[in-house]
VEXVORO-602890 format. One record per atom (N, C-alpha, C): x, y, z; atom name; residue in three letters. Coordinates in nm, 2 decimals, padded with zeros to 4 digits, m for minus. Last residue first. Layout:
<atoms>
> X, Y, Z, CA, ALA
...
</atoms>
This chain:
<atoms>
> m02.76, 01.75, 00.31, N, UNK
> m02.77, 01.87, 00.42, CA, UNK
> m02.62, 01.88, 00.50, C, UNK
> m02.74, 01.54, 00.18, N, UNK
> m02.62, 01.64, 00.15, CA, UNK
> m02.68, 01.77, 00.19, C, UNK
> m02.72, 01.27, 00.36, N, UNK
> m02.78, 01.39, 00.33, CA, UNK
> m02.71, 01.48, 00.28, C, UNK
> m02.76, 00.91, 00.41, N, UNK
> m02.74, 01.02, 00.36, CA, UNK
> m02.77, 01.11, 00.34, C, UNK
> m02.76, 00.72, 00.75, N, UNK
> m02.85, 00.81, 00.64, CA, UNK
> m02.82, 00.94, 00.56, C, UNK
> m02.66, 00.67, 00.96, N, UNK
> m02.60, 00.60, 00.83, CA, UNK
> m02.70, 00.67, 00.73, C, UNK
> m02.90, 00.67, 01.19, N, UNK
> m02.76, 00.65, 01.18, CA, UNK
> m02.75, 00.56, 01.01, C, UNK
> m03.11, 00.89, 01.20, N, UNK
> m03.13, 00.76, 01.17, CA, UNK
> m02.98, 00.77, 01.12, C, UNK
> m02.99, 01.20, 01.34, N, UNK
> m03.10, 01.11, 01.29, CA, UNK
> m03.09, 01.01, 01.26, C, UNK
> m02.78, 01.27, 01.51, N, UNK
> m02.91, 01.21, 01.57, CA, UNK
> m02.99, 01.19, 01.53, C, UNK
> m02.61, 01.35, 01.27, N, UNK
> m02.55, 01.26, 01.38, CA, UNK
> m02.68, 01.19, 01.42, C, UNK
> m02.61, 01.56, 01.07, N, UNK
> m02.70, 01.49, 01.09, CA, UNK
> m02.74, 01.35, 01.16, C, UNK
> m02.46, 01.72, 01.15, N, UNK
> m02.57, 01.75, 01.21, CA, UNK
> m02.65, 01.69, 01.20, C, UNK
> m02.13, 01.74, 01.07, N, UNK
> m02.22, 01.67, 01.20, CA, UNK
> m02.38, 01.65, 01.22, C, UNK
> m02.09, 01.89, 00.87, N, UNK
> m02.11, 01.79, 00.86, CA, UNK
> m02.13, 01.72, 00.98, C, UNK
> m02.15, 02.14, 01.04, N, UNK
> m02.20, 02.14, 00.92, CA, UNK
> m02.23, 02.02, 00.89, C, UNK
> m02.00, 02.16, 01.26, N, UNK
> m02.17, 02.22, 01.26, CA, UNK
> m02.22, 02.16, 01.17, C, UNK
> m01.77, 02.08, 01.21, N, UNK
> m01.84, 01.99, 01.23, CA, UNK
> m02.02, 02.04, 01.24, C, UNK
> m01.67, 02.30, 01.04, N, UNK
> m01.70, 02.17, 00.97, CA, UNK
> m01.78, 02.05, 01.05, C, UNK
> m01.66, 02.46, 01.24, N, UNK
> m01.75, 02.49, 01.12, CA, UNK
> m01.79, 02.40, 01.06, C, UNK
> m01.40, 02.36, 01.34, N, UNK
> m01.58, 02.36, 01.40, CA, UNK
> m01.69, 02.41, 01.31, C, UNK
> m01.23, 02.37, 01.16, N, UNK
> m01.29, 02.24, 01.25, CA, UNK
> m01.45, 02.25, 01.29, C, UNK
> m01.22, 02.67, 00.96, N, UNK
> m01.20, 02.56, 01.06, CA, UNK
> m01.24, 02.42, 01.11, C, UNK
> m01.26, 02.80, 00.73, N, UNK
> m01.34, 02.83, 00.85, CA, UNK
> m01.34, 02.77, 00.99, C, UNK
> m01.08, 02.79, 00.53, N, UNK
> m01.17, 02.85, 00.51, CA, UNK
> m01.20, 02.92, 00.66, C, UNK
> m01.01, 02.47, 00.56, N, UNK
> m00.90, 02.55, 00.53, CA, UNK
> m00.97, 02.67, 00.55, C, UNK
> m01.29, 02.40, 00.61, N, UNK
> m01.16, 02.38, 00.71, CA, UNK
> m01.08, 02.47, 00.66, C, UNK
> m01.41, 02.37, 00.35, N, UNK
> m01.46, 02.44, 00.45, CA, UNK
> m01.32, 02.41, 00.57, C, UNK
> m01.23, 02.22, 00.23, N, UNK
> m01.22, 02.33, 00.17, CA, UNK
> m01.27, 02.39, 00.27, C, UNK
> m01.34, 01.96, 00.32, N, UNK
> m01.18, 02.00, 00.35, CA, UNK
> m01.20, 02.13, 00.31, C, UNK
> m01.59, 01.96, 00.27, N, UNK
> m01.58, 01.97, 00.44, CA, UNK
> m01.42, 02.05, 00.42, C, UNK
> m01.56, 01.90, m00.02, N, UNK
> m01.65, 02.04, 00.07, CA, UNK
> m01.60, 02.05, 00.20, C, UNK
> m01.51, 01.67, m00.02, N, UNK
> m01.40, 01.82, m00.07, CA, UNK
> m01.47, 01.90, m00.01, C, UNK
> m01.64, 01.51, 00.09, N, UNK
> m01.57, 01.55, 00.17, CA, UNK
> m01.47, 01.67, 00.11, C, UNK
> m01.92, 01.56, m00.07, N, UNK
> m01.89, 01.61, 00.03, CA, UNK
> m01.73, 01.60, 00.10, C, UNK
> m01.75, 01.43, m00.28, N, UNK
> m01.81, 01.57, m00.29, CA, UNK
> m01.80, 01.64, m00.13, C, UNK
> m01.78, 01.13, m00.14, N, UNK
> m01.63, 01.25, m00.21, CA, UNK
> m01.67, 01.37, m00.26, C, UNK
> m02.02, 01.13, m00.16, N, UNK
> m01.96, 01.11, m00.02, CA, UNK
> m01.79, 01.16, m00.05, C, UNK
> m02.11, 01.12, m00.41, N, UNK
> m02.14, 01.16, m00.33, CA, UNK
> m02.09, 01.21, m00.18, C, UNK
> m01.96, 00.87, m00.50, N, UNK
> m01.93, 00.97, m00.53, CA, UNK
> m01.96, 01.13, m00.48, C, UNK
> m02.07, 00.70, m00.28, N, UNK
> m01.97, 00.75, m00.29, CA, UNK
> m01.90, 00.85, m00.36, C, UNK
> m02.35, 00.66, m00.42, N, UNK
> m02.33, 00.73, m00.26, CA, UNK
> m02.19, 00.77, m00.24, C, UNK
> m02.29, 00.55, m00.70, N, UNK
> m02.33, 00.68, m00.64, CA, UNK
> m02.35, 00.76, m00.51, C, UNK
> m02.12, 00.29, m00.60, N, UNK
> m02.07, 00.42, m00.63, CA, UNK
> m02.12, 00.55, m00.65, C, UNK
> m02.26, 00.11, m00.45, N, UNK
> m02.24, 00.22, m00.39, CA, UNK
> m02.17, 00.30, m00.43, C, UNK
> m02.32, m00.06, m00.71, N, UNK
> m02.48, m00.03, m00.64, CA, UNK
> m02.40, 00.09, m00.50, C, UNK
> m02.06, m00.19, m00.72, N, UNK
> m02.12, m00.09, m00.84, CA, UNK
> m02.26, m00.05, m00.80, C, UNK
> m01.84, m00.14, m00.43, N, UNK
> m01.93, m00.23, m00.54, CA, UNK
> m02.02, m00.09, m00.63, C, UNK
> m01.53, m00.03, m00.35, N, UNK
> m01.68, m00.04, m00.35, CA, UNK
> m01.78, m00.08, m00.49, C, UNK
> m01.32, m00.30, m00.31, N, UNK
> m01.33, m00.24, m00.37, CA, UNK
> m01.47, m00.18, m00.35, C, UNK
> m01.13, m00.40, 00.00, N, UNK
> m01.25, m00.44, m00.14, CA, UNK
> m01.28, m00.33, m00.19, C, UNK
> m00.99, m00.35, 00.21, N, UNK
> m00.95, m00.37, 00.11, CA, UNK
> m01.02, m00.41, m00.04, C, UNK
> m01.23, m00.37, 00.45, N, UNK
> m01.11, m00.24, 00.37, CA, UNK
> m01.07, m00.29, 00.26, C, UNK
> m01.31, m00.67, 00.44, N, UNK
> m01.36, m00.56, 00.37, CA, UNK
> m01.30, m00.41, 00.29, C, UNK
> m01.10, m00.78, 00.56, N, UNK
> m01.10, m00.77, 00.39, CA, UNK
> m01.17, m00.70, 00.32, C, UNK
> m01.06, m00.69, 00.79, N, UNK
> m00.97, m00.66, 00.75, CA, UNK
> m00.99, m00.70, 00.60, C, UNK
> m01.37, m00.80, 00.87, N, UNK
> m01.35, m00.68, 00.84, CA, UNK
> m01.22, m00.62, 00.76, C, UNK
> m01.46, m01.03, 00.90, N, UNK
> m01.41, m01.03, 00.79, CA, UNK
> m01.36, m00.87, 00.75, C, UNK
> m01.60, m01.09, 01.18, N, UNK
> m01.47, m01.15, 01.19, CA, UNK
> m01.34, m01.11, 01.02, C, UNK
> m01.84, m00.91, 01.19, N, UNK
> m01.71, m00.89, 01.21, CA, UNK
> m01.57, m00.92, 01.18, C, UNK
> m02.08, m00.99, 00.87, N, UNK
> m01.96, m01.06, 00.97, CA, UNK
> m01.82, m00.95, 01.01, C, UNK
> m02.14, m00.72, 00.78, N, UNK
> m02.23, m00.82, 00.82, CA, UNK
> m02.17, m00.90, 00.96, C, UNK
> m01.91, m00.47, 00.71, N, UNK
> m01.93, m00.61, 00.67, CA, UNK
> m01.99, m00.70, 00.79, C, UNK
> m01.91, m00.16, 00.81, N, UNK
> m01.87, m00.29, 00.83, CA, UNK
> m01.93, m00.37, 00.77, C, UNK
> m01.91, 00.15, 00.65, N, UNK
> m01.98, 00.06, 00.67, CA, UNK
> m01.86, m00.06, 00.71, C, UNK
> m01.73, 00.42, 00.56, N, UNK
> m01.75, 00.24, 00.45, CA, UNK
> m01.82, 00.16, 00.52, C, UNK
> m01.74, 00.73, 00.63, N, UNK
> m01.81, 00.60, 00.64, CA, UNK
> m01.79, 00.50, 00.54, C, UNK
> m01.46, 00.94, 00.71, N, UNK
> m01.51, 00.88, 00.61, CA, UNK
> m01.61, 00.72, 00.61, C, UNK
> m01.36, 01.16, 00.94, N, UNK
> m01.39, 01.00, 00.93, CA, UNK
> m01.49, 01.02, 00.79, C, UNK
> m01.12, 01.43, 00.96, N, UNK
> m01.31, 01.38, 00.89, CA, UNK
> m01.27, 01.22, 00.86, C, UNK
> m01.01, 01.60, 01.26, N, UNK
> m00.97, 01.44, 01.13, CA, UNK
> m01.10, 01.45, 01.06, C, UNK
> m00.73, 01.77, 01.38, N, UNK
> m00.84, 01.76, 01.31, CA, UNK
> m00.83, 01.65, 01.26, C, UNK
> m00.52, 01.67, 01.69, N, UNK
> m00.51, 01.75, 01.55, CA, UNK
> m00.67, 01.70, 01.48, C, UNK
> m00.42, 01.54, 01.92, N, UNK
> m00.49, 01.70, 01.94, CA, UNK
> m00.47, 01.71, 01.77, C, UNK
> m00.31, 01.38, 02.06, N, UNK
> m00.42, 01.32, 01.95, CA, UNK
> m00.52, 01.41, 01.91, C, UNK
> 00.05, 01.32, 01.99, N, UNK
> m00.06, 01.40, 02.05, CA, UNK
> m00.19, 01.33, 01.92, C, UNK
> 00.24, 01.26, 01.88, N, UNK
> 00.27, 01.26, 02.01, CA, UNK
> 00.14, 01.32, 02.05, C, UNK
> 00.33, 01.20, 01.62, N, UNK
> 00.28, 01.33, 01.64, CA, UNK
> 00.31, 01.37, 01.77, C, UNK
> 00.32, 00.90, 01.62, N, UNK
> 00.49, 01.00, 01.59, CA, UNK
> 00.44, 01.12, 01.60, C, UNK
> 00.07, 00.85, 01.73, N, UNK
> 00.19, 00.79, 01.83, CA, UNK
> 00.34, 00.88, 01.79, C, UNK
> m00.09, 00.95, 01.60, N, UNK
> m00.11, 00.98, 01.73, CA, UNK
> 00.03, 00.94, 01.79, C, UNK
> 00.02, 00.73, 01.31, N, UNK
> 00.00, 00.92, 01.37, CA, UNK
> m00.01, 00.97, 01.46, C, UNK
> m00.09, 00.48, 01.40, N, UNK
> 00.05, 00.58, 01.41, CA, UNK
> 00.08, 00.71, 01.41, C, UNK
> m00.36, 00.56, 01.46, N, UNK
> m00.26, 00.50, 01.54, CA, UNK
> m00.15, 00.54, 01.54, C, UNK
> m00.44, 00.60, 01.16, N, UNK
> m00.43, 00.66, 01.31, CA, UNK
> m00.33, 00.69, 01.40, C, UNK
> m00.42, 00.33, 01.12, N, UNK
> m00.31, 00.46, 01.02, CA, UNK
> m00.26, 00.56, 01.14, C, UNK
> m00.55, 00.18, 01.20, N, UNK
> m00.37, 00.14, 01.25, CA, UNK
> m00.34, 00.30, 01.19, C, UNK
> m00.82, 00.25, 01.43, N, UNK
> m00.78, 00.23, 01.28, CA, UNK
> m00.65, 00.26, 01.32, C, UNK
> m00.92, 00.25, 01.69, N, UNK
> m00.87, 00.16, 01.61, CA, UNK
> m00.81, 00.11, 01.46, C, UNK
> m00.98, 00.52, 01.74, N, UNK
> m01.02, 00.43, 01.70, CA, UNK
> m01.05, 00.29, 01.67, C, UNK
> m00.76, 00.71, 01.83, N, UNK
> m00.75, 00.64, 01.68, CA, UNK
> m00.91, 00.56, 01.67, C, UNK
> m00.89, 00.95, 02.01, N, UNK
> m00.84, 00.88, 01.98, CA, UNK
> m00.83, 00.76, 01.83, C, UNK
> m00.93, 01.33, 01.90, N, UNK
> m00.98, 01.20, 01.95, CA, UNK
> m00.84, 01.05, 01.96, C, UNK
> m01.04, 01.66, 01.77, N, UNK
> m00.91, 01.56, 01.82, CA, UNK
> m01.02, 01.45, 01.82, C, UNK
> m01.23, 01.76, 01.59, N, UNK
> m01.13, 01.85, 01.65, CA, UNK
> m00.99, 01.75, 01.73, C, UNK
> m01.39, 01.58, 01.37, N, UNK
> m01.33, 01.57, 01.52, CA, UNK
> m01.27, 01.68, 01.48, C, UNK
> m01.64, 01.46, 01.13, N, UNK
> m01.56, 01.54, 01.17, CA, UNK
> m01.51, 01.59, 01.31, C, UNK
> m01.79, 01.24, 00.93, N, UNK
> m01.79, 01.30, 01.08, CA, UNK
> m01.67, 01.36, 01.08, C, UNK
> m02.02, 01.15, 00.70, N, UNK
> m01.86, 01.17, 00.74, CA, UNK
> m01.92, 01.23, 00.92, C, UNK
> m02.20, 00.86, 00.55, N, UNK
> m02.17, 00.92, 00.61, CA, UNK
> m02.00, 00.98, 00.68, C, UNK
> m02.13, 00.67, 00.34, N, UNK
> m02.19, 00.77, 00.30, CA, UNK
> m02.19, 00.89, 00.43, C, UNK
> m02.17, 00.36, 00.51, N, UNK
> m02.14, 00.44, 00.38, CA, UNK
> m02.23, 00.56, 00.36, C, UNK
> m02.20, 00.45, 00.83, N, UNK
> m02.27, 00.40, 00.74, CA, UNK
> m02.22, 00.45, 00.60, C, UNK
> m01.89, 00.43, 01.08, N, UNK
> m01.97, 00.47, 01.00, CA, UNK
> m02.03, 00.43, 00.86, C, UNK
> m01.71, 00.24, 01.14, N, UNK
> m01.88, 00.26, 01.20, CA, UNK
> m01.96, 00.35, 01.20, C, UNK
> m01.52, 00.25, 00.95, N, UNK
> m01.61, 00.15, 00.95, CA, UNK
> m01.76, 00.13, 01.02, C, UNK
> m01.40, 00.50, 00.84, N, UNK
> m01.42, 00.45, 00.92, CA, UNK
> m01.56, 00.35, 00.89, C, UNK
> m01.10, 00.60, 00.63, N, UNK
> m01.21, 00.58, 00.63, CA, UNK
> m01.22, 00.49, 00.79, C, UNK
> m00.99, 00.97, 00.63, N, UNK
> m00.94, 00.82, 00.62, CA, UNK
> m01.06, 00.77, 00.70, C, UNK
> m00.78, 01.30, 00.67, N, UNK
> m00.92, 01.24, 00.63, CA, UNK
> m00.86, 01.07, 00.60, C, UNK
> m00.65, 01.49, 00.89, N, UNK
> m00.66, 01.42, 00.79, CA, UNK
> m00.75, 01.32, 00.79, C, UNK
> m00.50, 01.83, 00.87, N, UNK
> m00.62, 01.74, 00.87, CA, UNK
> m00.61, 01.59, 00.84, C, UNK
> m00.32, 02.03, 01.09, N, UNK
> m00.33, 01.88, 00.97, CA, UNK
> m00.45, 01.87, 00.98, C, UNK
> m00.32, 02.22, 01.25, N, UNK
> m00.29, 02.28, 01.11, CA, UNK
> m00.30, 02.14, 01.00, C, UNK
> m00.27, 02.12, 01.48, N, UNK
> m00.41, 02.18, 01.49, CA, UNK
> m00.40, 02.21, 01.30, C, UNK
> m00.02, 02.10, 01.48, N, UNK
> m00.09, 01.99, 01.51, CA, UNK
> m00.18, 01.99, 01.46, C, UNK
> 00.21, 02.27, 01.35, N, UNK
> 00.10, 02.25, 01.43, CA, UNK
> 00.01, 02.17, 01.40, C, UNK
> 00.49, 02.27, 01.13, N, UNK
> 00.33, 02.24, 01.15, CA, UNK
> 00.30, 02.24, 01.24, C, UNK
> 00.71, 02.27, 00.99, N, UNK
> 00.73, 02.32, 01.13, CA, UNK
> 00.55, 02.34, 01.16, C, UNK
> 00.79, 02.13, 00.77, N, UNK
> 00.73, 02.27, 00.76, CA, UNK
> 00.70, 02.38, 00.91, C, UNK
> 00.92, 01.89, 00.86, N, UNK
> 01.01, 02.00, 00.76, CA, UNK
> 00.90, 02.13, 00.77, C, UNK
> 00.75, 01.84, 01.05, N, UNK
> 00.87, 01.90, 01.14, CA, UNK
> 00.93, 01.96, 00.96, C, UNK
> 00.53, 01.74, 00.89, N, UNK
> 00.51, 01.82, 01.02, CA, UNK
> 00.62, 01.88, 01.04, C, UNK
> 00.66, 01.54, 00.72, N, UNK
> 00.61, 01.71, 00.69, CA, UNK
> 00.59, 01.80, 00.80, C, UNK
> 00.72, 01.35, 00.93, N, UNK
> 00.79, 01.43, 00.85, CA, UNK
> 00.81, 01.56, 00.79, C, UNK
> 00.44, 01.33, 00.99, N, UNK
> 00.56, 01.37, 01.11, CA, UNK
> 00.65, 01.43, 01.02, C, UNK
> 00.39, 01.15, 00.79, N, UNK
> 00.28, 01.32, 00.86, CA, UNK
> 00.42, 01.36, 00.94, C, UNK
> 00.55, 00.95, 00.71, N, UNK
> 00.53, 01.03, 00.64, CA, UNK
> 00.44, 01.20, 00.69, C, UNK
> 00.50, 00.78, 00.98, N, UNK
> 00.61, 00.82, 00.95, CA, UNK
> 00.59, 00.91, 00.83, C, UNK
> 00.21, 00.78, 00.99, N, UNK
> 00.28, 00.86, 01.09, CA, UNK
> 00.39, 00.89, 01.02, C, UNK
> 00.16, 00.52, 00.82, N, UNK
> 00.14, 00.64, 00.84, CA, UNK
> 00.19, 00.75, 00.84, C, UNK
> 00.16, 00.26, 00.89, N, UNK
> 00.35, 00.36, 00.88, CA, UNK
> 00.31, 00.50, 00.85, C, UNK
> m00.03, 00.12, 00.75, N, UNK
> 00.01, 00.11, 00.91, CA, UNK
> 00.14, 00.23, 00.97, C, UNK
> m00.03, 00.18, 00.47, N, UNK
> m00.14, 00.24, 00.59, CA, UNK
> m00.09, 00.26, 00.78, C, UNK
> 00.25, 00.26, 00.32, N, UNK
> 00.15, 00.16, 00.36, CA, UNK
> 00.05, 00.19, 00.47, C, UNK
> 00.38, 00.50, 00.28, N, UNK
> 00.45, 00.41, 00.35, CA, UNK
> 00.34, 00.31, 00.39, C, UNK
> 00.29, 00.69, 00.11, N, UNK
> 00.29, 00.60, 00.07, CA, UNK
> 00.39, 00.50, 00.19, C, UNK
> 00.07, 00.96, 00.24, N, UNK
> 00.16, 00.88, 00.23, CA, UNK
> 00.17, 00.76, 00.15, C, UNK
> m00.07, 01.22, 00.01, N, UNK
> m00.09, 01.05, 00.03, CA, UNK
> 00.05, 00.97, 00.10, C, UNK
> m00.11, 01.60, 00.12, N, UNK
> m00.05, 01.46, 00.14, CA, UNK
> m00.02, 01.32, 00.16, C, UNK
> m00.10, 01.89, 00.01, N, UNK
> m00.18, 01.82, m00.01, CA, UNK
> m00.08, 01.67, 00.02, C, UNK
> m00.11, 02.23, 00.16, N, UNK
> 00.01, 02.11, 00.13, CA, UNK
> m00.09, 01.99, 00.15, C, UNK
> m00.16, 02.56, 00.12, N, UNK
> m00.21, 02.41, 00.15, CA, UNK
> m00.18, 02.32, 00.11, C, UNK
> m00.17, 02.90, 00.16, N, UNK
> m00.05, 02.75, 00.06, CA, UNK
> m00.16, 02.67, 00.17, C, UNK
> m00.38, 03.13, 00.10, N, UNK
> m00.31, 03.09, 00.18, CA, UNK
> m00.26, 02.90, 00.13, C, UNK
> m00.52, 03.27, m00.07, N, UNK
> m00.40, 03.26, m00.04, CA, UNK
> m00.32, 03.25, 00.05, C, UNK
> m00.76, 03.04, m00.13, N, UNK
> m00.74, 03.18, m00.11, CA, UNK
> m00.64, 03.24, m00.02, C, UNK
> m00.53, 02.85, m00.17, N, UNK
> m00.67, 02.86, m00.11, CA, UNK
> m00.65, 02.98, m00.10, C, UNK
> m00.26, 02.68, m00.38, N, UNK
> m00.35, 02.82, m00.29, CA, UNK
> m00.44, 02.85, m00.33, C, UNK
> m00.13, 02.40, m00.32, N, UNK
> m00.21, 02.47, m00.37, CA, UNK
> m00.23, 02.60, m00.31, C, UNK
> 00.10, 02.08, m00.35, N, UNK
> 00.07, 02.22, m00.30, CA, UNK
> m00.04, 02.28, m00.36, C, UNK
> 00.16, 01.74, m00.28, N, UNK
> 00.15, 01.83, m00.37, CA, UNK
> 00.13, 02.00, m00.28, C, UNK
> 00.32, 01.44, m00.22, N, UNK
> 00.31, 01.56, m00.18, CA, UNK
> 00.26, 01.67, m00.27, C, UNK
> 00.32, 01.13, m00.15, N, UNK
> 00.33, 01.21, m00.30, CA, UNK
> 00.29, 01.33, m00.21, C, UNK
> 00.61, 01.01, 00.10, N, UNK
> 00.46, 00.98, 00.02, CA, UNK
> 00.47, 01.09, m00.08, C, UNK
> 00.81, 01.05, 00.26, N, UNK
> 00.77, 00.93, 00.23, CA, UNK
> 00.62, 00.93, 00.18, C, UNK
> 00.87, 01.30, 00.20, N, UNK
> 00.83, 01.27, 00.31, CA, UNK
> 00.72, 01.15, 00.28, C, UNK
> 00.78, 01.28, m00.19, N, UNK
> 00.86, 01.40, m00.04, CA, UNK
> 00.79, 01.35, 00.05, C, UNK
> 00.73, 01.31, m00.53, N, UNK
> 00.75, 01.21, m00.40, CA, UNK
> 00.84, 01.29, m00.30, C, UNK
> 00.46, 01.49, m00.59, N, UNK
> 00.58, 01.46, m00.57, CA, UNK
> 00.62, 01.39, m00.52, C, UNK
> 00.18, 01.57, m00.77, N, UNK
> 00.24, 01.53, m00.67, CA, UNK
> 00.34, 01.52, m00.70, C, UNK
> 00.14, 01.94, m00.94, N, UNK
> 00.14, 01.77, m00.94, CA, UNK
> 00.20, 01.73, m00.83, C, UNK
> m00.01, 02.14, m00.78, N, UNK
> 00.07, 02.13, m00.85, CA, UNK
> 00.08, 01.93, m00.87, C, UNK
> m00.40, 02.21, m00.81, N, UNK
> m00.27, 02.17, m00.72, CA, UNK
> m00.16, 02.12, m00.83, C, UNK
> m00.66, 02.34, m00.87, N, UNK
> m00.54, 02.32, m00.97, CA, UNK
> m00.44, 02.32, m00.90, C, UNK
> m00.89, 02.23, m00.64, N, UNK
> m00.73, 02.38, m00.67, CA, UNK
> m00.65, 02.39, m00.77, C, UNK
> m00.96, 02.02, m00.77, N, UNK
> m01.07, 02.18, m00.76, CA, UNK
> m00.96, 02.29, m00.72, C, UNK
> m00.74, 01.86, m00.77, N, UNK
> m00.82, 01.85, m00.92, CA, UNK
> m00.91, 02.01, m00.90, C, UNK
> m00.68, 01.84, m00.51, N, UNK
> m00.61, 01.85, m00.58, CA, UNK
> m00.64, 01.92, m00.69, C, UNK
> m00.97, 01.75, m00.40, N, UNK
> m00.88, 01.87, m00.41, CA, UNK
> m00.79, 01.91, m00.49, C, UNK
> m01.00, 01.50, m00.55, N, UNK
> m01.06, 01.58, m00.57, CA, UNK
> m01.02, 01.69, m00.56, C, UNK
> m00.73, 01.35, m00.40, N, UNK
> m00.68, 01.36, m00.55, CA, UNK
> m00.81, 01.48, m00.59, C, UNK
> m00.84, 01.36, m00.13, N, UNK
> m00.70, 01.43, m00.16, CA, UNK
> m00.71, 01.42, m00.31, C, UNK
> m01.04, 01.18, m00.17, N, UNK
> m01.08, 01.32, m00.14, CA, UNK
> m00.96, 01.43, m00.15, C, UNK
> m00.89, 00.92, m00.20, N, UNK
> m00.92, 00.99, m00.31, CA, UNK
> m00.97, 01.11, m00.29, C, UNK
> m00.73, 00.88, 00.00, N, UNK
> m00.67, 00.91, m00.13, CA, UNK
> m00.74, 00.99, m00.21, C, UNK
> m00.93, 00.84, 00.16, N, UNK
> m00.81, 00.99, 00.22, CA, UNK
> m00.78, 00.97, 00.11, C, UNK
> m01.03, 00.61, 00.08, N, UNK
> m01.11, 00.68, 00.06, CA, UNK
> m01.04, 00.82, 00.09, C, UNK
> m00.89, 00.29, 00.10, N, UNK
> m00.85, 00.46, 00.00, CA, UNK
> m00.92, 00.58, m00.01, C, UNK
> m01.03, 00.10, 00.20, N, UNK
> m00.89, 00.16, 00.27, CA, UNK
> m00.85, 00.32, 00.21, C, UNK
> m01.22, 00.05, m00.01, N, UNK
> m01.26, 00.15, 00.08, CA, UNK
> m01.14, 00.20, 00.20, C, UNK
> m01.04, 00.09, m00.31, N, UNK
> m01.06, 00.01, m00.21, CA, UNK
> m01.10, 00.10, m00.09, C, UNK
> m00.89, 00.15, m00.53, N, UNK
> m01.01, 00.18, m00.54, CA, UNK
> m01.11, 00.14, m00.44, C, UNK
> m00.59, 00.12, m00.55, N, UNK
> m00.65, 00.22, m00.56, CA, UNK
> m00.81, 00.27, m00.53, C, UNK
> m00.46, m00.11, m00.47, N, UNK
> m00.53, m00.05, m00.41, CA, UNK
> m00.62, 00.08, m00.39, C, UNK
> m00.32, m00.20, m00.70, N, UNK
> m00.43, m00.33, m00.65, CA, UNK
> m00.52, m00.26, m00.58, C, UNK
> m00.16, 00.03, m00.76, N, UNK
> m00.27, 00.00, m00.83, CA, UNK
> m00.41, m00.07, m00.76, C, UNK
> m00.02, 00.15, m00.46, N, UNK
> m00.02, 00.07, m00.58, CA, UNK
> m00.18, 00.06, m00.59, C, UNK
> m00.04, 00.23, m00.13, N, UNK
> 00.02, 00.28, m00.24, CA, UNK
> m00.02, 00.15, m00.35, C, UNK
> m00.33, 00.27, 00.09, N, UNK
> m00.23, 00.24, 00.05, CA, UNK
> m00.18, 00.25, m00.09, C, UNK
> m00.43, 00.62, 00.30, N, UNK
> m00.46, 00.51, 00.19, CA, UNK
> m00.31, 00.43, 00.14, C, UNK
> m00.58, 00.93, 00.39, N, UNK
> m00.46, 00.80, 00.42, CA, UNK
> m00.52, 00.68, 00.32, C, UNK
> m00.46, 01.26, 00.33, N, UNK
> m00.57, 01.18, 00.25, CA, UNK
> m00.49, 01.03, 00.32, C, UNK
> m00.39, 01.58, 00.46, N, UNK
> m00.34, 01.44, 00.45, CA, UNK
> m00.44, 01.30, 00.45, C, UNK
> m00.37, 01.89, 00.46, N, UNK
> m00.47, 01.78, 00.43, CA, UNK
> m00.38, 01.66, 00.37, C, UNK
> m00.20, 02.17, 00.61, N, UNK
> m00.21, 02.08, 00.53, CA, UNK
> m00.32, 01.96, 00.55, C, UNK
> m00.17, 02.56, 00.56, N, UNK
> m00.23, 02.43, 00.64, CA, UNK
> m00.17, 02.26, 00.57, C, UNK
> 00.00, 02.83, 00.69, N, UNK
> 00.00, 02.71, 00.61, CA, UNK
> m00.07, 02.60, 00.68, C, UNK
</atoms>
């Protein structure tokens, strides 16, 4: 049993905001496995599917970005999970819209979702695909950026950039971490932020 955990905040205002980008590569899955509908379980919506059969537990916390953890931990211990067995996808700012990256481990970052999760997991040993939104010109305005919506000149890179990341998750369940990073890594040393659907 695996599972893929999408991070992002709960309600409408938030739906569409570069904070939401684990939301929405979780709702694509969802949609390419005919996953069962969400549920509310372990403080967020929870769904199921089977990948070539094997179950894959699809999961938006809704405990607000920062509280993360408390919803992954949960499922972690009701399913009796390994570390190595979560994925989870959530956006990163130093990366160029459009671009993903994929870890075997690491630290947060700095992103709070993270954070918590490394902290009620107890380990920073589990898979993650960073999601690029780019930073905002001015540092000082970054905590608004997440929360803006992407503009209408980067919805085709994004849509784009949610393609690929069902790809990446589906390649994981499939083939693992490292496959995913051969794959979606490789274009790391060319001109940083440049999209490819190589």
């Amino acid at each position: 049993m695996k599972a893929i955990v999408g991070l992002g905040n709960p309600g409408l205002q938030y739906a569409r905001t570069r904070h939401n980008i684990g939301f929405m590569v979780v709702d694509r899955l969802a949609e390419a496995w005919g996953a069962e509908g969400f549920r509310d379980r372990f403080q967020g919506l929870c769904s199921e599917a089977r990948v070539e059969g094997e179950k894959v537990l699809l999961l938006k916390p809704q405990t607000y970005m920062n509280l993360s953890g408390q919803s992954v931990a949960a499922l972690a211990v009701f399913y009796k999970l390994l570390p190595e067995d979560i994925l989870v996808i959530y956006d990163d700012m130093d990366l160029k819209l459009g671009r993903l990256r994929a870890r075997a481990k690491g630290g947060s970052g700095g992103h709070n979702g993270m954070k918590s999760i490394i902290g009620l997991l107890g380990t920073e040993a589990f898979p993650r695909l960073k999601m690029g939104i780019g930073r905002p010109a001015d540092r000082r305005l970054a905590a608004a950026h997440v929360l803006e919506s992407f503009t209408e000149e980067e919805q085709e890179t994004v849509r784009a950039m949610l393609d690929q990341g069902r790809e990446a998750a589906a390649l994981w369940v499939d083939k693992g971490i490292i496959e995913v990073m051969n794959r979606f890594n490789a274009g790391e040393n060319k001109e940083k932020g440049a999209f490819s659907k190589t």
